[in-house]
Structures are given as C-alpha cells and as structure tokens.
C-alpha positions in Angstrom: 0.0 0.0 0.0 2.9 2.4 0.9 4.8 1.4 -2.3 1.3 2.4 -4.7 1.3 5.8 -2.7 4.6 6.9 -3.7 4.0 5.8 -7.2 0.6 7.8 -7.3 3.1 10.6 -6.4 5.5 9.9 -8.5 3.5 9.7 -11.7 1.6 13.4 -10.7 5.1 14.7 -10.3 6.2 12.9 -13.5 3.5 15.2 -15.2 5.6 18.3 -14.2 8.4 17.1 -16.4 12.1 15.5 -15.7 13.2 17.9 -13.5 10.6 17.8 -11.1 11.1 14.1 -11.3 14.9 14.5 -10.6 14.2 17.2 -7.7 11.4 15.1 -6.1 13.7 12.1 -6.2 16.6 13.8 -4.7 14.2 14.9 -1.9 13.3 11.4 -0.7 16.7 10.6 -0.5 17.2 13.3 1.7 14.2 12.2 3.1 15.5 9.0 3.8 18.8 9.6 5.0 17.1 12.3 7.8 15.0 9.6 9.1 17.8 7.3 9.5 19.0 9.6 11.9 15.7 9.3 13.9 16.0 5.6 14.0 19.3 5.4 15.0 18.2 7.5 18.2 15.4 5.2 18.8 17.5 1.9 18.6 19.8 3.6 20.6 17.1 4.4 23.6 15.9 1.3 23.1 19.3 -0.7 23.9 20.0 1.4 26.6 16.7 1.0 28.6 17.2 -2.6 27.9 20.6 -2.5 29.5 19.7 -0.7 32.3 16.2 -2.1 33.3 18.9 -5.6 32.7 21.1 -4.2 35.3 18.0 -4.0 37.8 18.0 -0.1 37.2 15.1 2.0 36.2 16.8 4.6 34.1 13.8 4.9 31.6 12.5 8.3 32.1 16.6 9.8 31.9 16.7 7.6 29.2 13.5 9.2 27.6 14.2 12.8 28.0 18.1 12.6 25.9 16.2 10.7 23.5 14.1 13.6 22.9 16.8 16.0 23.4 19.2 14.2 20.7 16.1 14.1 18.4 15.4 17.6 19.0 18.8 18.6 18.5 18.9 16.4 15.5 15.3 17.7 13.8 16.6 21.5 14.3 19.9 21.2 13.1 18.1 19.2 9.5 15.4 22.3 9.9 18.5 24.7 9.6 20.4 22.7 6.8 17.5 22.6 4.4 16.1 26.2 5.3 19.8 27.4 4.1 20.2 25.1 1.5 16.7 26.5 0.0 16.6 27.5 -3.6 15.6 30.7 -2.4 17.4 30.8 0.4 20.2 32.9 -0.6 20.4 36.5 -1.8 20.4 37.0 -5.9 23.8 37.2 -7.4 25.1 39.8 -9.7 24.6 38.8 -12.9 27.7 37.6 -14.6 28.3 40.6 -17.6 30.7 37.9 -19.7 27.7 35.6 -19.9 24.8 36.3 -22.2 21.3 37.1 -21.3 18.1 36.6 -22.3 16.5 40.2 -20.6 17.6 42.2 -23.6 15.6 40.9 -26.5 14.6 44.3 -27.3 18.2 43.9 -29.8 18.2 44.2 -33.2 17.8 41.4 -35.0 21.2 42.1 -36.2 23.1 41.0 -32.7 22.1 37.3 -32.4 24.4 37.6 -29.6 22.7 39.7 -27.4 19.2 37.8 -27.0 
C-alpha cells in the first residue's frame, strides 16, 4: 500500500516534467537519509533502557528525556540545513556581464548575440 502511494506521487510529479522528477527524487533521498538519523536514536534508547532495566535499574524516564533531546537537536539542526540550502534561500547574485542574457531581447535582430 505504501509502495502504490509513492507511485501515485511519482507519476503526478512525472507530469511536471524531468526535472521535477529529478528534484522530487533527490528529496526522498534526503528524506531517507534524515529519518535514519531518527532511527538510529530510537535503537539507541531502546538498547539502553534494555541494558539498564537488565542491570535491575530504572533509568527509563533519563533515558526518555536525551532521546528527545538528541532528536530535537537532530530535527533543528536538518530544519536549519535545508532552510539554508533552500533555492531561495540565498540572496540573488550579480549577474555575470561575460555571460549572455536573455533580458535584452529588445536587440536588433542584427546582434544574435545579445538575446
């Protein structure tokens, strides 16, 4: 069921052409590798409270709250990363004058290198 879902997705997104096929792809890798983290953590708390509670200690609600800290930490350091990694993210860039550009096709007809 989860598998037809993402195809559904992917063929609306396919209408949009190859580059928001490439874009959307790249995204759910990112996707993936971000939620990795979040499992990690989870194994992590996981082994530990199973250590502990082993070693006849209750350590479950310490263990709980760095869980959530670490995940925290983790969700709002990704939060950062993509918000500066943003297409628009950054301030526009001075147009480079060596390169042509497309804003002047008020040109003659006679200077195919200005449009």
């Amino acid at each position: 069921m989860r598998q037809g879902g993402a195809l559904v997705l992917v063929a609306i997104v396919a209408r949009l052409g190859v580059t928001a096929v490439a874009a959307y792809s790249i995204a759910y890798k990112v996707l993936y590798v971000a939620t990795m983290a979040f499992y990690a953590v989870r194994q992590a708390a996981a082994i530990h409270t199973a250590h502990t509670r082993g070693a006849g200690q209750d350590a479950r609600g310490a263990i709980g709250r760095q869980a959530m800290l670490l995940s925290g930490a983790l969700g709002l350091t990704a939060a950062v990363l993509f918000a500066a990694t943003a297409p628009g993210s950054r301030p526009p860039s001075a147009p480079d004058p060596r390169s042509p550009t497309r804003a002047c096709c008020s040109c003659a007809a006679s200077a195919p290198t200005c449009c």
